[in-house]
Each structure stands twice: as C-alpha cells, then as structure tokens.
Backbone as CSV, one residue per row, in Angstrom:
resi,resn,N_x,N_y,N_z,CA_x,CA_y,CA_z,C_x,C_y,C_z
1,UNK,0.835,-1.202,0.000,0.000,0.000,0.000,0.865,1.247,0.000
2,UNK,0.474,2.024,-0.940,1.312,3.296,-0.883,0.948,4.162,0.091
3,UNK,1.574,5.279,0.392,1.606,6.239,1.704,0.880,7.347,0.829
4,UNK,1.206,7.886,-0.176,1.351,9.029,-0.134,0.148,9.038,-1.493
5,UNK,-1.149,9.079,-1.527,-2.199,8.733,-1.840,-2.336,10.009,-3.158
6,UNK,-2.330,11.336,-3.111,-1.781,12.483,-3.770,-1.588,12.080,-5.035
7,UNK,-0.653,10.506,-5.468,-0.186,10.196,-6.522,-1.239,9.230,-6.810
8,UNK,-2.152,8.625,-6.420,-2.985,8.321,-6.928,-4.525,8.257,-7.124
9,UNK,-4.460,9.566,-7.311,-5.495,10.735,-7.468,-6.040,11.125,-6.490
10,UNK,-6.117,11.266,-5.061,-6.772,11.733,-3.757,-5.822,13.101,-3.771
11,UNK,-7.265,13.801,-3.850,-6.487,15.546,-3.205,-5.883,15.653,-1.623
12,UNK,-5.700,14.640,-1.015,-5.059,14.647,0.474,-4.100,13.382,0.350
13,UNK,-2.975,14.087,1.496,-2.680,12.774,2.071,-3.707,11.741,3.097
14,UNK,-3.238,10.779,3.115,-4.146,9.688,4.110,-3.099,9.193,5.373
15,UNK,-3.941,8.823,6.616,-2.877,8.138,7.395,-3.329,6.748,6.803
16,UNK,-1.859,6.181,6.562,-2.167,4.333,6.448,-2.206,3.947,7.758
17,UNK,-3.261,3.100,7.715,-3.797,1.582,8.812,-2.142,1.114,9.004
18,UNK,-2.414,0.771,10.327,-1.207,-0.244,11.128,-1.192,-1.513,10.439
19,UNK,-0.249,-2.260,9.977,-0.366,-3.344,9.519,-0.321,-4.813,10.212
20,UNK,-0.587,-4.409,11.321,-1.246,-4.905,12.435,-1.924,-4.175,13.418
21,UNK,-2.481,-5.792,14.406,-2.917,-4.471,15.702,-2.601,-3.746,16.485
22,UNK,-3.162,-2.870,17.548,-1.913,-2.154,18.071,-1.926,-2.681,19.356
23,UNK,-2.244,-3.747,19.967,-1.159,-4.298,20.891,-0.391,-5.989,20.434
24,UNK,-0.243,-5.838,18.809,0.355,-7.075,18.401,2.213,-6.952,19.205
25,UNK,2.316,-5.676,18.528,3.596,-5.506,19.376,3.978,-5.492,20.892
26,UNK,3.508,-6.161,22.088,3.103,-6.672,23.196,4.046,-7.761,23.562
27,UNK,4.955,-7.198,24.533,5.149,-6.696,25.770,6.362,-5.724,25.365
28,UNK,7.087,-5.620,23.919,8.240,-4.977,23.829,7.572,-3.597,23.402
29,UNK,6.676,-3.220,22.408,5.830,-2.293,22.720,4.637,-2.169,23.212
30,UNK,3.902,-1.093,23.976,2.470,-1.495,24.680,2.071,-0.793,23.336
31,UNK,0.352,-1.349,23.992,-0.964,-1.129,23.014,-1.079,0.408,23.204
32,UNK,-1.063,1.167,24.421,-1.293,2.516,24.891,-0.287,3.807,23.751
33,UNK,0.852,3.237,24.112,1.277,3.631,23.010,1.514,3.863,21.623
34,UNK,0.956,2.476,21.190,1.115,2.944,19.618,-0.580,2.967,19.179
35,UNK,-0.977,3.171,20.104,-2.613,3.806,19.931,-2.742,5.565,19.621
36,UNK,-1.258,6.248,20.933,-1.343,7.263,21.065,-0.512,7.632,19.491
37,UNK,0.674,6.952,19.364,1.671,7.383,18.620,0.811,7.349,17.113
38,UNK,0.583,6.240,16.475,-0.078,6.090,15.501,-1.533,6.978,14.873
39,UNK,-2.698,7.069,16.201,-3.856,7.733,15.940,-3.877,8.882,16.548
40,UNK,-2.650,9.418,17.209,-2.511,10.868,17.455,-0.861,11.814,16.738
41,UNK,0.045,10.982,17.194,1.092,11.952,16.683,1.199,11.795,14.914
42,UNK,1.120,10.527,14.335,0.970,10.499,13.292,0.012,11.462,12.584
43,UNK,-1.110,10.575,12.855,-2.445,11.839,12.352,-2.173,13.069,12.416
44,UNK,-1.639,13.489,13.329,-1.372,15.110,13.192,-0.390,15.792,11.731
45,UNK,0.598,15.030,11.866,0.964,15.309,10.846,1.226,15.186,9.338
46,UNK,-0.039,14.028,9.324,-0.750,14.180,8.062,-1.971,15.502,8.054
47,UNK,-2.524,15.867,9.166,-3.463,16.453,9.034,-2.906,17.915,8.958
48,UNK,-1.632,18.181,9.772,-0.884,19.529,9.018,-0.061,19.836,7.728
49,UNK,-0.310,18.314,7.583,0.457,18.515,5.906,-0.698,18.807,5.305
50,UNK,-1.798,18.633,4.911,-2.836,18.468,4.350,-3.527,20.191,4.654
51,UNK,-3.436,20.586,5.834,-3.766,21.849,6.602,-2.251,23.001,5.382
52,UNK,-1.287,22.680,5.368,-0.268,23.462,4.448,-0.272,23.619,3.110
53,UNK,-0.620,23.060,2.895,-1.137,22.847,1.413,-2.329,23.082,1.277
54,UNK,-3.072,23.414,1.856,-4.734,23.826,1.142,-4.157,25.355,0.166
55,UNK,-4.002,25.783,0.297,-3.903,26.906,-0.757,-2.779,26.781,-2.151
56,UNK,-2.225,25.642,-2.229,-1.297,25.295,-3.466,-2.028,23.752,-4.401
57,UNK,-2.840,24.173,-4.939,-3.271,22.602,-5.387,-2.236,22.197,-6.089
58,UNK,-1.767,22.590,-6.740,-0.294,21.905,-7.768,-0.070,21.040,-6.784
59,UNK,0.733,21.420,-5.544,1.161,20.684,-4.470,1.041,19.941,-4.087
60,UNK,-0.552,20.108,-3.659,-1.488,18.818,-3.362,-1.454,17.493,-4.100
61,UNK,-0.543,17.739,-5.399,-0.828,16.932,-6.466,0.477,15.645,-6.306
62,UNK,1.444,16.419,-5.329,2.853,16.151,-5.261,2.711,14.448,-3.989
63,UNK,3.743,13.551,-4.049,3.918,12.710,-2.674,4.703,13.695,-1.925
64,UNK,4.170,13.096,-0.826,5.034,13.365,0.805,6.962,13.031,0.513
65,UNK,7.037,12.021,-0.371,8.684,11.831,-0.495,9.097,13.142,-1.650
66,UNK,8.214,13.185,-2.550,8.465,14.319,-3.470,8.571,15.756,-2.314
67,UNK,7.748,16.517,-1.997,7.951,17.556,-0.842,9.224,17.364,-0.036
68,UNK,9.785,16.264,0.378,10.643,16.169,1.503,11.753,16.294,0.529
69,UNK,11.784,16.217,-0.761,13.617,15.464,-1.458,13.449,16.985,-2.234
70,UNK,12.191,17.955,-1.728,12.361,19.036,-3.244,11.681,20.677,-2.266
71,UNK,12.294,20.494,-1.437,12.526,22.082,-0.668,12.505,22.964,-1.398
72,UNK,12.787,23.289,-2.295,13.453,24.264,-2.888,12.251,24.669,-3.955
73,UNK,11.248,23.969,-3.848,10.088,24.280,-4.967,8.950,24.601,-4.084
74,UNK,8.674,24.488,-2.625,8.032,24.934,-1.875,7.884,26.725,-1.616
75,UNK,6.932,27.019,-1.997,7.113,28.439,-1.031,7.187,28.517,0.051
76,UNK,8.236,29.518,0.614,8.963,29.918,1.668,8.068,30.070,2.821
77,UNK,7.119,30.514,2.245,6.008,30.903,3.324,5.436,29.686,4.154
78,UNK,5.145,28.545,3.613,4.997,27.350,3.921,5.949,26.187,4.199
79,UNK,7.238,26.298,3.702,8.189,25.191,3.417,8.548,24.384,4.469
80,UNK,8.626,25.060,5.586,9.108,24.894,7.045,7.859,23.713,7.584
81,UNK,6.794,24.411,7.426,5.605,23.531,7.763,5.378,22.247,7.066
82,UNK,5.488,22.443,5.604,5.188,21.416,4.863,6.338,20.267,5.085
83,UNK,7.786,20.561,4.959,8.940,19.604,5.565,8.784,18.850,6.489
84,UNK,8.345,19.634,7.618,8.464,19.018,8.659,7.349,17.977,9.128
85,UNK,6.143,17.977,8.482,5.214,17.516,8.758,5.085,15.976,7.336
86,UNK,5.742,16.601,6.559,5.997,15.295,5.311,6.810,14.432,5.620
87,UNK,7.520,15.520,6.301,9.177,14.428,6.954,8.160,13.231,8.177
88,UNK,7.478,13.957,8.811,6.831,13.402,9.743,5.813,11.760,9.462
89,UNK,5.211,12.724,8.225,4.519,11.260,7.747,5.015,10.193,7.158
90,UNK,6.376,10.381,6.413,7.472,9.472,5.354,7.767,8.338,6.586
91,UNK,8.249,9.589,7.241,9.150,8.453,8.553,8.162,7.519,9.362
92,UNK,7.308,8.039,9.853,6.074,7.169,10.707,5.567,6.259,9.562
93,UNK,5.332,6.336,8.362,4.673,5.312,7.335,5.855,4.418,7.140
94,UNK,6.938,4.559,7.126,8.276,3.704,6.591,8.510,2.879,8.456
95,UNK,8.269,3.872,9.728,8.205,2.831,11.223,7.352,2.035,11.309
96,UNK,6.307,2.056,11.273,5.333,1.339,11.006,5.385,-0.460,10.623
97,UNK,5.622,0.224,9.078,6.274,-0.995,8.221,7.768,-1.586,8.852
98,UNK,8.540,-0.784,9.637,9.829,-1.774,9.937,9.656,-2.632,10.674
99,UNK,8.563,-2.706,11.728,8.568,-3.839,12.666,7.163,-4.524,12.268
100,UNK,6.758,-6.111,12.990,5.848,-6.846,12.941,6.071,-7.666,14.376
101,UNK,4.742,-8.048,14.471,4.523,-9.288,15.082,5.371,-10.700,15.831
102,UNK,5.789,-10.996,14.006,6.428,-11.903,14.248,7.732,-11.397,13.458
103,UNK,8.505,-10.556,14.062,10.021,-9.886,13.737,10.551,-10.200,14.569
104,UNK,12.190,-9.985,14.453,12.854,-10.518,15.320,13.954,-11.299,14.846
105,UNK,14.753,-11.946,14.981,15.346,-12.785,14.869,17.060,-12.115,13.775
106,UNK,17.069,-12.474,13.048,18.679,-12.111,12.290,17.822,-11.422,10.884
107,UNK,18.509,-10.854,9.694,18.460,-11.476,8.613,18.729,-12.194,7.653
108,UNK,18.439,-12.476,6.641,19.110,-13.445,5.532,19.380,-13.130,4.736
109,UNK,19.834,-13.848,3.635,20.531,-13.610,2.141,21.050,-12.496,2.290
110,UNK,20.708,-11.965,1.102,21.706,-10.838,0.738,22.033,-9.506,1.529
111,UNK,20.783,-9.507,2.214,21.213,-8.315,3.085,21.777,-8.734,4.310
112,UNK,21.533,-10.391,4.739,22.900,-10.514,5.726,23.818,-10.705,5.435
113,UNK,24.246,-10.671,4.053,25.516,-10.627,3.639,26.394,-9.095,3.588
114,UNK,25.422,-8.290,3.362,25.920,-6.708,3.125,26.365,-6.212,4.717
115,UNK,25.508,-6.912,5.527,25.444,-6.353,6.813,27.005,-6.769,6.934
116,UNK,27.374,-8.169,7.045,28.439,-8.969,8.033,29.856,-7.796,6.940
117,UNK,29.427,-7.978,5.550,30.501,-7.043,4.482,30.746,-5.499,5.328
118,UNK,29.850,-4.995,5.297,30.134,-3.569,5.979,30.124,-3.025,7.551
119,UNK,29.486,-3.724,8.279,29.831,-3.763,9.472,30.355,-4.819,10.627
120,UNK,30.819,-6.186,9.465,31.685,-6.953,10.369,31.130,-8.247,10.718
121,UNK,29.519,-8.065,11.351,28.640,-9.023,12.058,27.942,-8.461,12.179
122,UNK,26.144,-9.449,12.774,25.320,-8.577,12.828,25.386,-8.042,13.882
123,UNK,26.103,-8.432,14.975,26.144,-8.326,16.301,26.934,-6.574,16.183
124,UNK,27.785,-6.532,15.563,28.707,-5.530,15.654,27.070,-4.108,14.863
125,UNK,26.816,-4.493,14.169,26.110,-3.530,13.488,24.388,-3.368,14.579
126,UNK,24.732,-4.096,15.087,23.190,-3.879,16.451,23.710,-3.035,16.994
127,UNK,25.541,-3.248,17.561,25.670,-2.277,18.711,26.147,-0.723,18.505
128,UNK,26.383,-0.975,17.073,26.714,0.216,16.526,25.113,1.295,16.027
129,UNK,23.974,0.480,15.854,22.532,1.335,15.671,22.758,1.656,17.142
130,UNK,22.600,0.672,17.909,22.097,0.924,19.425,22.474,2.172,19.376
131,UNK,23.979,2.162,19.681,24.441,2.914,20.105,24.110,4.886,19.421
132,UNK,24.263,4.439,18.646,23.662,5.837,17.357,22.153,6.386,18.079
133,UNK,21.151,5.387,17.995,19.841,5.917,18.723,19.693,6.342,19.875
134,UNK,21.236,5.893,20.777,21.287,6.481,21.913,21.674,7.606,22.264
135,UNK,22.211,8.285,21.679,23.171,9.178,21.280,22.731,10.249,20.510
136,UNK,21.223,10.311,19.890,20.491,11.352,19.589,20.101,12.591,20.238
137,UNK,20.180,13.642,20.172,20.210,14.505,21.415,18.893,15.085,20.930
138,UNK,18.153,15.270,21.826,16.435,15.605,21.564,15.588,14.390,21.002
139,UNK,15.026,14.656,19.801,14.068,14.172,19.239,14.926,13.717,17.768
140,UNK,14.676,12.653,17.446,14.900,12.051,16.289,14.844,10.679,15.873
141,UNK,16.007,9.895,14.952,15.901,8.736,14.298,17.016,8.123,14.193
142,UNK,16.905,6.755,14.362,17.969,5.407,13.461,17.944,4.770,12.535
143,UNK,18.710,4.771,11.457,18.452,4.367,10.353,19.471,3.367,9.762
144,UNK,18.942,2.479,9.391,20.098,1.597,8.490,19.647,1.774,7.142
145,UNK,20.851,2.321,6.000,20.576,2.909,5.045,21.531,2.545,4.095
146,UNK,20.907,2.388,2.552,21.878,1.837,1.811,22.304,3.466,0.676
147,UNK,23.950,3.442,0.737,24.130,5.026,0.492,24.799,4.564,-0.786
148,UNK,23.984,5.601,-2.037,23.868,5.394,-3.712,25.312,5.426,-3.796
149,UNK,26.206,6.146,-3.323,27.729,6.203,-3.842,28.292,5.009,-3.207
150,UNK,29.358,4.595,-3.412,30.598,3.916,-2.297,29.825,2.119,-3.080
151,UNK,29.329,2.009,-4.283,29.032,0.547,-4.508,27.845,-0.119,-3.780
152,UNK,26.966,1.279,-3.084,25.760,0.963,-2.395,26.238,0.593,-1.199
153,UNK,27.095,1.122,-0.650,27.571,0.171,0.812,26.726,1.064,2.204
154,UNK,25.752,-0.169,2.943,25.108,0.077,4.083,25.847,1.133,5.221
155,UNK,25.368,2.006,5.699,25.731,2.860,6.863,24.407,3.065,7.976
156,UNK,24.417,3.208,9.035,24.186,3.555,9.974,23.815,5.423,10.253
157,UNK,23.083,5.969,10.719,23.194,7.276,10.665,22.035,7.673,11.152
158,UNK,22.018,8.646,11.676,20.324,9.712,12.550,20.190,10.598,11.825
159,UNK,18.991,10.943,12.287,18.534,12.441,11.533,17.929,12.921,13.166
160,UNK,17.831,14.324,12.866,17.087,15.196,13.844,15.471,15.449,13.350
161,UNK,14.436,15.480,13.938,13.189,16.405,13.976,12.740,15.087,13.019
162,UNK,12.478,15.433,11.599,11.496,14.432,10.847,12.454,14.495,9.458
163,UNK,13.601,14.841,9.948,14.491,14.503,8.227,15.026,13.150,8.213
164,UNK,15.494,12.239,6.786,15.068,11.373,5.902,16.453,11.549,5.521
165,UNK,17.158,9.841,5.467,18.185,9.964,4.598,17.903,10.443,2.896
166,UNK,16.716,9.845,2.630,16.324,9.955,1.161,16.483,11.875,0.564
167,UNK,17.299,12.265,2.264,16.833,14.089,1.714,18.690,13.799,1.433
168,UNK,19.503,12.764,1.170,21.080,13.235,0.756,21.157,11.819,-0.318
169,UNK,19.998,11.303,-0.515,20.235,10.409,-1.665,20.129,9.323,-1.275
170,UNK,20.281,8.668,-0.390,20.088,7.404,0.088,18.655,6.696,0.468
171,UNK,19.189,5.443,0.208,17.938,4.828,-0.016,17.805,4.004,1.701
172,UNK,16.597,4.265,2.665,16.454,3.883,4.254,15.858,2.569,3.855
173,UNK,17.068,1.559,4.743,16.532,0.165,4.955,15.897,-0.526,6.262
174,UNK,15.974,0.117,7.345,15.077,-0.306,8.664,15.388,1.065,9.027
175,UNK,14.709,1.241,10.252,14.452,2.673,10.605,13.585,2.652,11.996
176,UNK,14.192,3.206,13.171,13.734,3.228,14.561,13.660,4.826,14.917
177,UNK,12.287,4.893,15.410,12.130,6.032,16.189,12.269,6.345,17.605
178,UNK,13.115,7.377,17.833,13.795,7.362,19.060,13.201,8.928,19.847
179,UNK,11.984,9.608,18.981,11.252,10.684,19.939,10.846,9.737,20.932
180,UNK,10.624,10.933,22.336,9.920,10.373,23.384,8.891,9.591,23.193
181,UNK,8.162,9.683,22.465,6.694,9.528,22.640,6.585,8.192,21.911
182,UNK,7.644,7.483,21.425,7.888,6.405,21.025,7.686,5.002,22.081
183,UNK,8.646,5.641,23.386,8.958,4.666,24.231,8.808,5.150,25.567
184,UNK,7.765,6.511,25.980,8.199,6.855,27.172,7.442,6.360,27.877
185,UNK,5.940,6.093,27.427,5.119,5.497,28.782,5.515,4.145,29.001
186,UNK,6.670,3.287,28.533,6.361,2.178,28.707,8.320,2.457,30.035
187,UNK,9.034,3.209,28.957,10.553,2.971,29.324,10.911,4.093,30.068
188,UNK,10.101,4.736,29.734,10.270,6.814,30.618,11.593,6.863,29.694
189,UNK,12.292,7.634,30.516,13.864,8.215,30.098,14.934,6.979,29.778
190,UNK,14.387,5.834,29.607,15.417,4.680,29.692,15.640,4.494,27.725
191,UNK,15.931,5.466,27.158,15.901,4.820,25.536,17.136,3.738,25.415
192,UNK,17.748,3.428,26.153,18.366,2.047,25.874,17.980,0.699,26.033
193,UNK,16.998,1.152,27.021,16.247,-0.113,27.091,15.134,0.034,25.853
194,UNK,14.555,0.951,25.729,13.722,0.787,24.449,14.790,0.391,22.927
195,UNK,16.005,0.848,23.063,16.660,0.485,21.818,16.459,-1.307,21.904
196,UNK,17.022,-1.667,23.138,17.172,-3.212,22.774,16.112,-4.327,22.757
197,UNK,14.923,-3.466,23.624,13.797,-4.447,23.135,13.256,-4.084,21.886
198,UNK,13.954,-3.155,21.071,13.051,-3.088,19.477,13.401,-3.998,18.824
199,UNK,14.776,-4.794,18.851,15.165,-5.862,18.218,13.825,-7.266,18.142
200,UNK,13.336,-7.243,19.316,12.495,-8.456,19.312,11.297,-8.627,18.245
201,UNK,11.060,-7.058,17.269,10.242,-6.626,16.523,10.518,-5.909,15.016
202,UNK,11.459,-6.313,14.863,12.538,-5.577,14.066,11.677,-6.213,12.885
203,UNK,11.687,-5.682,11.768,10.790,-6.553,10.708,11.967,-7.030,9.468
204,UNK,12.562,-8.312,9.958,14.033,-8.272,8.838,13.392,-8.350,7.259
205,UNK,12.276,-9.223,6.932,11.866,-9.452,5.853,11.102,-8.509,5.474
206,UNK,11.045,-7.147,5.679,10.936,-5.693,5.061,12.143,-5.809,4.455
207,UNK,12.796,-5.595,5.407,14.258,-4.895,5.499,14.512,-4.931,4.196
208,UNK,14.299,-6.724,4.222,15.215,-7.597,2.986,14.593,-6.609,1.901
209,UNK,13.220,-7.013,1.795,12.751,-6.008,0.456,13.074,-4.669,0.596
210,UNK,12.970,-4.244,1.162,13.782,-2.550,0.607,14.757,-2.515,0.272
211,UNK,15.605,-3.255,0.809,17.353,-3.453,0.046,17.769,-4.481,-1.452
212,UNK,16.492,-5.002,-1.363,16.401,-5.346,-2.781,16.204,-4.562,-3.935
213,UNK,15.604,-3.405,-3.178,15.024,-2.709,-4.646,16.350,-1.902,-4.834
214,UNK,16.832,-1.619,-4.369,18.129,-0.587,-4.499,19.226,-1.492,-5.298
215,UNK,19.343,-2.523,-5.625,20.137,-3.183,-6.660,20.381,-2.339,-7.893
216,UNK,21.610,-2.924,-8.116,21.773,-2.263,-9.665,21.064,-2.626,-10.750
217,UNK,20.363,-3.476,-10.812,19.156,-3.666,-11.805,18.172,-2.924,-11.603
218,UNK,17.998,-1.829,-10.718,16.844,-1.099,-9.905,17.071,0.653,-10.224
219,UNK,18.018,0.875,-10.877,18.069,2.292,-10.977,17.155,3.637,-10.878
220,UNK,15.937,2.530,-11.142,14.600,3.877,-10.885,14.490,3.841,-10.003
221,UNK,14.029,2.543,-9.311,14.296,3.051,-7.746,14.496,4.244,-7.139
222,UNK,15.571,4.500,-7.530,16.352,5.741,-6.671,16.249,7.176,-7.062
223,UNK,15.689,6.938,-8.573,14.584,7.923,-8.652,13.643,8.302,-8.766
224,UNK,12.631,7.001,-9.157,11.135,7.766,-9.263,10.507,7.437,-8.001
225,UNK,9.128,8.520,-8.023,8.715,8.572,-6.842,8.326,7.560,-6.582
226,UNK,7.894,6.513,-7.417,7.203,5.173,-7.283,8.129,4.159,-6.573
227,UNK,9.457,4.075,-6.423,10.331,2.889,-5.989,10.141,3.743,-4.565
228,UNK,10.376,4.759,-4.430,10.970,5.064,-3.482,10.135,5.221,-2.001
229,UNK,8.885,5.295,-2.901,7.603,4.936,-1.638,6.765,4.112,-1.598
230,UNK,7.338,3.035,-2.443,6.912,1.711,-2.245,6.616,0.774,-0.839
231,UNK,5.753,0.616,-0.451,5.636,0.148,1.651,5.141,-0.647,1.528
C-alpha cells in the first residue's frame, strides 16, 4: 500500500492503517502507546500537511517523499511547515512498516551478507545502531541505510526532527524512532532499554525487500517517486 495517496489521485494525504494491531507488538511495545503514537502523533501530521497545502493545489498533487527530497520548490512561506510535517509522515509510514509481530530474529541472504561485508557481524552492526539511537540529542531517528555512492555500501546514521536519509540520496533500509513519545510510557527516560527491546520486533523481511530494490538492476528506484515509496 502506498503512503502518499496524492499520486494516486486523492487531493489529500491519508494516514495508512497499522499493519497490524496495536497491541500485536506486546510486551516490547504497549498497546497505549502505539494507539497514542499512531492515531494521534501520526495523524497530526498528516493532518498539518494536508492543513499546508490547502492553498497550493499543484502541491497537493505532489507525494510526501516528493515535498521532503524538493525544498526548494516549496514556497517559503509554507516550506518549514510542509517539511516538517511530510518528513513526519514518510518516517512514521516507513516505522510502522519496519517492525511486525512476528520480527525478530537475524536477517538473511543478501542483506545478511551486506550487513556482516560492511559492518563486520550482525552483532557488531546492532551495537553500533544501538548505540547511534542512543546518542540522539532531543528528538529524532535510526536508520540503516543503503548510500547510492561507495558501490551501495550500508551505513548507519540519525537524523534530527522528521528529516530522511532519502533528503542526501540514500535509499532507508530499517528505521527506529527514538522521539519520546515512542517509548516513554512504557521505558520513561530509559531509551536504551527501548533500543534493545526493538530488536524483538525488528521486521528483517521488510528490510530484505527494501534493500532489494536498491540493486543495480533497480536504478529507478532511486529515482522515481514510485520505488521510493513503495511500503
């Protein structure tokens, strides 16, 4: 299901449905929370993206990944709003999709091969996210990301507020949210403990498919809007 609805003909964005329920993720995430996170912080910022754009229909016409990768075509007057709130929905529609139910465990094939190639083991590349999501100062993100230069080789890396590797070219292969409101009623101030019980939910067989599409047989991918918000 696509996110960003705009592209196929709806004058709004939409929030997408959980692709499960919301206490499937139970006991590593509670139900309370991704009740709040999902049907309140999300929603909001589809509903201020949607609220920023009422006066540009061209715009309206645009995806949420298109707005976030193309600043520079926004009016000024709005840009700030519209970013931050697209950034908002990209990232929550792409969290969503990183974890399941029944996640957990390692991955396979090819992307556990890229992993053990660029960061050693998977073990070494857990403690190196961990550590990254811990280490966020305020509000932000963890990302495992496959970066278009260097032969596509996987990196590790945060963003602040609601920015997107996809805003320096890279294509995001799992992705953890590390705002409060992610993990506080369950962990309060403890985000290390929320880093390591996300593993138990980690969704590897996403993963796998998003890092598939970024192959060199995949070149659109990486540019049309269609690969790139594929969920």
């Amino acid at each position: 299901m696509r996110m960003d609805s705009p592209a196929t003909g709806q004058s709004k964005h939409l929030l997408p449905a959980l692709p499960y329920a919301h206490a499937s993720l139970e006991p590593h995430i509670d139900e309370r929370t991704m009740r709040l996170h999902h049907g309140k912080h999300h929603a909001s910022y589809v509903d201020n993206l949607n609220s920023a754009l009422a006066e540009y229909p061209e715009l309206r016409k645009r995806t949420a990944v298109w707005l976030l990768r193309n600043p520079g075509k926004i009016p000024e007057k709005v840009r700030t709003a519209v970013c931050n709130n697209a950034g908002g929905h990209v990232n929550h529609s792409m969290f969503w999709r990183a974890m399941s139910p029944g996640g957990g465990g390692e991955p396979k094939g090819a992307l556990a091969d890229a992993i053990k190639r660029d960061f050693g083991s998977f073990a070494q590349f857990k403690a190196r996210f961990a550590e990254a999501g811990s280490k966020v100062f305020g509000s932000g993100w963890v990302w495992l990301a496959r970066v278009r230069q260097e032969g596509g080789k996987l990196q590790v890396s945060t963003t602040a507020g609601h920015e997107n590797p996809l805003m320096q070219g890279h294509f995001p292969v799992l992705v953890n949210d590390v705002w409060e409101h992610a993990y506080y009623l369950k962990h309060e101030n403890r985000r290390p403990d929320y880093l390591n019980a996300w593993w138990a939910v980690a969704h590897w067989e996403e993963a796998a498919r998003r890092f598939e599409l970024t192959g060199d047989s995949a070149e659109q991918e990486w540019e049309g809007e269609g690969g790139l918000v594929l969920m």
